[in-house]
C-alpha positions as CSV (number, residue, x, y, z in Angstrom):
1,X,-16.5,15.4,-12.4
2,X,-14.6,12.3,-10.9
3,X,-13.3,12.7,-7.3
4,X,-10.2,11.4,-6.9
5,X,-9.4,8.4,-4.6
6,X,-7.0,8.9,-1.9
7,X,-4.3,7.1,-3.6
8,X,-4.6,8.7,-6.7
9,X,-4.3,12.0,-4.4
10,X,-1.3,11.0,-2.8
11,X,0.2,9.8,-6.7
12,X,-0.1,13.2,-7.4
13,X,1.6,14.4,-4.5
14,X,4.6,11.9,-5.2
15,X,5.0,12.4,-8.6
16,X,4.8,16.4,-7.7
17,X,7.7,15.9,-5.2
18,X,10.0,13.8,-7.2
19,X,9.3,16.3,-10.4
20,X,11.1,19.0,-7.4
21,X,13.6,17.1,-5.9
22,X,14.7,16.0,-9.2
23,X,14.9,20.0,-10.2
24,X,16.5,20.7,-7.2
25,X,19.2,18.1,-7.7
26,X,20.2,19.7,-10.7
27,X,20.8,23.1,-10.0
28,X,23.1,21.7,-6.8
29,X,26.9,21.9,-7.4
30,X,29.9,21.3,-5.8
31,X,31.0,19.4,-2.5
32,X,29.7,22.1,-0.2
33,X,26.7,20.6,-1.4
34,X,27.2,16.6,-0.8
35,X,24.9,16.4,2.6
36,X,22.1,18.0,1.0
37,X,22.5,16.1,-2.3
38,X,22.3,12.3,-0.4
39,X,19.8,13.2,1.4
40,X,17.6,13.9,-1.3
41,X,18.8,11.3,-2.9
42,X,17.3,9.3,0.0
43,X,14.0,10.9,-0.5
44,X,13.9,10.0,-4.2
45,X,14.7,6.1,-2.9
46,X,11.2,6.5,-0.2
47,X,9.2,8.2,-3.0
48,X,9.9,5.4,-5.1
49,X,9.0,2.9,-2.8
50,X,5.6,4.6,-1.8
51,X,4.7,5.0,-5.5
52,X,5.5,1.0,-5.7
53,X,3.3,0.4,-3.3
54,X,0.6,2.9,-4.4
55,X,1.0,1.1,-8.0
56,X,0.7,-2.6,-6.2
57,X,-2.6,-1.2,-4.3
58,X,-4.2,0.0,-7.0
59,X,-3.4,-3.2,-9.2
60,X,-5.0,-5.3,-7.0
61,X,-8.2,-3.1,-6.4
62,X,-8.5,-3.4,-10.1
């Protein structure tokens, strides 16, 4: 069995998270819940750019 690089590792754990947060998002309603909602928002923004650079990274190893 394959081990799996570091980056692919830490893939996983960004693709796990923004599965969640994108799960989470959903079940939030109303304006009670604006604060919460923008800041995970923010997060989705930072997982993207870490999966970007993971992407980039691996591109160039290969």
């Amino acid at each position: 069995m394959r081990r799996h690089s570091r980056e692919e590792d830490f893939r996983m754990l960004f693709l796990v998270l923004s599965k969640e947060i994108r799960e989470l998002k959903r079940g939030l309603q109303g304006d009670s819940w604006e604060f919460v909602l923008s800041r995970i928002e923010d997060i989705e923004k930072e997982l993207d750019l870490m999966l970007t650079f993971l992407q980039v990274e691996e591109d160039k190893k290969a």
